[in-house]
Backbone as ProteinMPNN parsed JSONL, in Angstrom:
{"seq_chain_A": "XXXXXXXXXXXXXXXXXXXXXXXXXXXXXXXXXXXXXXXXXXXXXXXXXXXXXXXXXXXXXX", "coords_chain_A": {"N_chain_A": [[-25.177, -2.547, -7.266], [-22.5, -3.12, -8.184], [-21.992, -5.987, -7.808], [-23.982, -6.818, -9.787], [-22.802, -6.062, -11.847], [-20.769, -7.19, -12.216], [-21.066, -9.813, -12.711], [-23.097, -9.784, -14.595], [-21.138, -9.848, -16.38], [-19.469, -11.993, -16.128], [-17.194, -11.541, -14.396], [-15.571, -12.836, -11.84], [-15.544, -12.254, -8.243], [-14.674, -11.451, -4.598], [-16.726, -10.892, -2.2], [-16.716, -9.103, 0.516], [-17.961, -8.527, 3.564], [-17.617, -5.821, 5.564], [-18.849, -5.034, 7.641], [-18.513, -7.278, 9.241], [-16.249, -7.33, 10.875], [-13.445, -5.746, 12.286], [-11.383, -5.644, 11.278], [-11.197, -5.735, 8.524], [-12.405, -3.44, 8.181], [-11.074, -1.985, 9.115], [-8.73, -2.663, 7.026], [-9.707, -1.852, 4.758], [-10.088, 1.215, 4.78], [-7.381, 1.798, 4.941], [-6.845, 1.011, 2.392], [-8.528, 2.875, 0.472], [-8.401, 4.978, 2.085], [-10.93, 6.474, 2.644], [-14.055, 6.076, 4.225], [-16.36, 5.033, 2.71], [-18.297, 2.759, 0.685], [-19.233, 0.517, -2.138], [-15.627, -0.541, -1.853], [-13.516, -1.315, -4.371], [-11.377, -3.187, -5.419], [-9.167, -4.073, -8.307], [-6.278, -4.989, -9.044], [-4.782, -3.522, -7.711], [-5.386, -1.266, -7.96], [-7.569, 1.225, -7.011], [-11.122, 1.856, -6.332], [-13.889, 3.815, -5.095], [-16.861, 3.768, -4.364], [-19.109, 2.652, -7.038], [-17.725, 2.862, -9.959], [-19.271, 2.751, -12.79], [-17.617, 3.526, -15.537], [-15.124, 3.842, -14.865], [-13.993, 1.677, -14.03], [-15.014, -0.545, -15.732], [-13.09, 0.13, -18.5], [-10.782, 0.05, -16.668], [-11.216, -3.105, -17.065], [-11.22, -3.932, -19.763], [-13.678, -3.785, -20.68], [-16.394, -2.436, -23.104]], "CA_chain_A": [[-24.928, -2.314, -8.68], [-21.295, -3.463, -8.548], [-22.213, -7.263, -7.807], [-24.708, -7.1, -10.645], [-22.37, -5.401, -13.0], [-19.589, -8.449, -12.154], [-22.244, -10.811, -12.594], [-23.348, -9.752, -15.985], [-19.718, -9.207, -17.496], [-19.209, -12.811, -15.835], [-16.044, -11.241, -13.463], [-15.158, -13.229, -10.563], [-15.152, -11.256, -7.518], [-14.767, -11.778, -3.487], [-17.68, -10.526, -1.522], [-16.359, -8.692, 2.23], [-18.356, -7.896, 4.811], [-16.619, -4.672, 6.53], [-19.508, -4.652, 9.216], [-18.653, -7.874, 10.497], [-14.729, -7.333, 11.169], [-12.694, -4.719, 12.217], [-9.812, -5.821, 10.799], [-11.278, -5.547, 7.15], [-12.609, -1.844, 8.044], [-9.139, -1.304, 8.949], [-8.075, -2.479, 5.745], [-10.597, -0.744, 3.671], [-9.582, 2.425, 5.096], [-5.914, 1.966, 4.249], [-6.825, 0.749, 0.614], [-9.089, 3.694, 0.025], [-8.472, 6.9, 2.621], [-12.491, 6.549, 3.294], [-15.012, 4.582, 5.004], [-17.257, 4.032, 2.087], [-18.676, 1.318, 0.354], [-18.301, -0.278, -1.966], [-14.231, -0.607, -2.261], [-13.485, -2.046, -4.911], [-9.359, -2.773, -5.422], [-8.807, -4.161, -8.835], [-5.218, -5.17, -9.416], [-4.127, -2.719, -6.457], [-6.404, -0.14, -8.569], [-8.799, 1.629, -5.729], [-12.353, 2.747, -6.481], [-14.496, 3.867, -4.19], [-18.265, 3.523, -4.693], [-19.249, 2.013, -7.989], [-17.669, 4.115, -10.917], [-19.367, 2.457, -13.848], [-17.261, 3.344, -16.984], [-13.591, 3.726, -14.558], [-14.001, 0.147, -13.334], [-15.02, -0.955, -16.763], [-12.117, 0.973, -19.13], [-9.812, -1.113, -16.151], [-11.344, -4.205, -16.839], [-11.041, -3.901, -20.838], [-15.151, -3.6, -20.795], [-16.886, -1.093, -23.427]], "C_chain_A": [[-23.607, -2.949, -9.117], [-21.415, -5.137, -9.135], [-23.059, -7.497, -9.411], [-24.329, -6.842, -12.15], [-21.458, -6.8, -13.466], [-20.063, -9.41, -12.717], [-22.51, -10.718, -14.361], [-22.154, -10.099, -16.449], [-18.914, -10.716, -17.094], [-17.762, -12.246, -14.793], [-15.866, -11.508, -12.138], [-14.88, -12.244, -9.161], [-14.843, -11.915, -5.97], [-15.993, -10.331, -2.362], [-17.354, -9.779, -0.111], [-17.145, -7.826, 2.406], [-17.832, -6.909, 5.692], [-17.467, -4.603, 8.021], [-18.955, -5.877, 10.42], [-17.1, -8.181, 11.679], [-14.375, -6.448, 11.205], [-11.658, -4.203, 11.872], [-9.966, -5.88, 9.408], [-12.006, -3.869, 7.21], [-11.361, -1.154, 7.865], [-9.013, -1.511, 7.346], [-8.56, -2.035, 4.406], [-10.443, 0.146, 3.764], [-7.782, 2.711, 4.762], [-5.952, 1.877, 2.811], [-7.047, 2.232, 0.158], [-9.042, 4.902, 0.75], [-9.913, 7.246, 3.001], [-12.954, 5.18, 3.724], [-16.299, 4.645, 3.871], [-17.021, 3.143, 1.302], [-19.377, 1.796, -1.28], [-16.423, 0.55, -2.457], [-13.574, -1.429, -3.063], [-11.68, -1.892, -5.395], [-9.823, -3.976, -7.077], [-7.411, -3.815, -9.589], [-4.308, -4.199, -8.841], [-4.452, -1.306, -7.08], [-7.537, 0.321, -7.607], [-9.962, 2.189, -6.598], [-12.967, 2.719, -5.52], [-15.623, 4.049, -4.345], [-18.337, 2.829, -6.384], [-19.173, 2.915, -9.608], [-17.679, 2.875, -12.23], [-17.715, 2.078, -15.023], [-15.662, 3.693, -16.029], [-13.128, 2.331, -14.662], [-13.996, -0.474, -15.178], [-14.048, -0.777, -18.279], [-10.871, 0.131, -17.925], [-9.662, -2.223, -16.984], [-11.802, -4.64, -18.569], [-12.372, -4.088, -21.252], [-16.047, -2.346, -21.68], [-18.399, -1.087, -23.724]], "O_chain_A": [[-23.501, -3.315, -10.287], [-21.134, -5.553, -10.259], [-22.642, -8.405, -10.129], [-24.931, -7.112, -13.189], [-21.41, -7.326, -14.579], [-19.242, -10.013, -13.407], [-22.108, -11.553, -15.172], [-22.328, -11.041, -17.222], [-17.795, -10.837, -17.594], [-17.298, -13.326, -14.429], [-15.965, -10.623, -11.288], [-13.898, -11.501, -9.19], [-14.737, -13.137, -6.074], [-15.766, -9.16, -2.056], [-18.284, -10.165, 0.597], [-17.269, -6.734, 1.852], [-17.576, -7.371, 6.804], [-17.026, -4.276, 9.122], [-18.894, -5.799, 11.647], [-16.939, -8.845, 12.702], [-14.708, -5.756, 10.243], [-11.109, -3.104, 11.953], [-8.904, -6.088, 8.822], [-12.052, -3.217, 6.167], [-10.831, -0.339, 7.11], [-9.189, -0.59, 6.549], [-7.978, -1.905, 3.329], [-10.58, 0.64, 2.644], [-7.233, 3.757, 4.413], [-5.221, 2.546, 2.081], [-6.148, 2.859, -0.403], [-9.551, 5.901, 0.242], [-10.107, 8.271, 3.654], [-12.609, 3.999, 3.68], [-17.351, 4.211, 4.34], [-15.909, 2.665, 1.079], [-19.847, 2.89, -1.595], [-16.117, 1.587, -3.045], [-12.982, -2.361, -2.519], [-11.003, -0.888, -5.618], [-10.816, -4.686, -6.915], [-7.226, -2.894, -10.385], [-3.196, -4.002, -9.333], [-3.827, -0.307, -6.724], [-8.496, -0.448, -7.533], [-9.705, 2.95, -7.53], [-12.845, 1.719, -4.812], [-15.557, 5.225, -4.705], [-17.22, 2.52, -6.799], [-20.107, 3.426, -10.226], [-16.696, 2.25, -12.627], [-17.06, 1.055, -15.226], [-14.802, 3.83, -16.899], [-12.121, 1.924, -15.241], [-12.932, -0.776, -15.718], [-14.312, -1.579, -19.175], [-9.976, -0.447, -18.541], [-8.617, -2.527, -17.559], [-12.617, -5.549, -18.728], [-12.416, -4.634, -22.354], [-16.385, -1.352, -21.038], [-18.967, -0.034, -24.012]]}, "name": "protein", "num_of_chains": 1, "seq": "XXXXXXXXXXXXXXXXXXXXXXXXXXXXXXXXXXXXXXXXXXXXXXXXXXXXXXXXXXXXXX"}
């Protein structure tokens, strides 16, 4: 849902794989204090799963 949200709203993103590195689990777990998915850091802004209207109210989106 995230990718597809970015996608519409045209918003550049970077795609990481956490399964295939352990060294980006690590650092998904320091960003966010959990191990889920997705993690989305906007502008050193944490969300953690896909919060619609937080992410969007960031990203000057109404």
């Amino acid at each position: 849902m995230a990718k597809e949200f970015f996608n519409k709203y045209h918003i550049p993103y970077i795609d990481v794989d956490v399964t295939k590195d352990d060294r980006l689990v690590e650092e998904m777990v320091q960003k966010s204090h959990q191990m889920g998915v997705p993690v989305i850091d906007i502008d050193g802004e944490i969300f953690v799963g896909f919060d619609r209207s937080g992410i969007a109210a960031k990203l000057g989106i109404k």
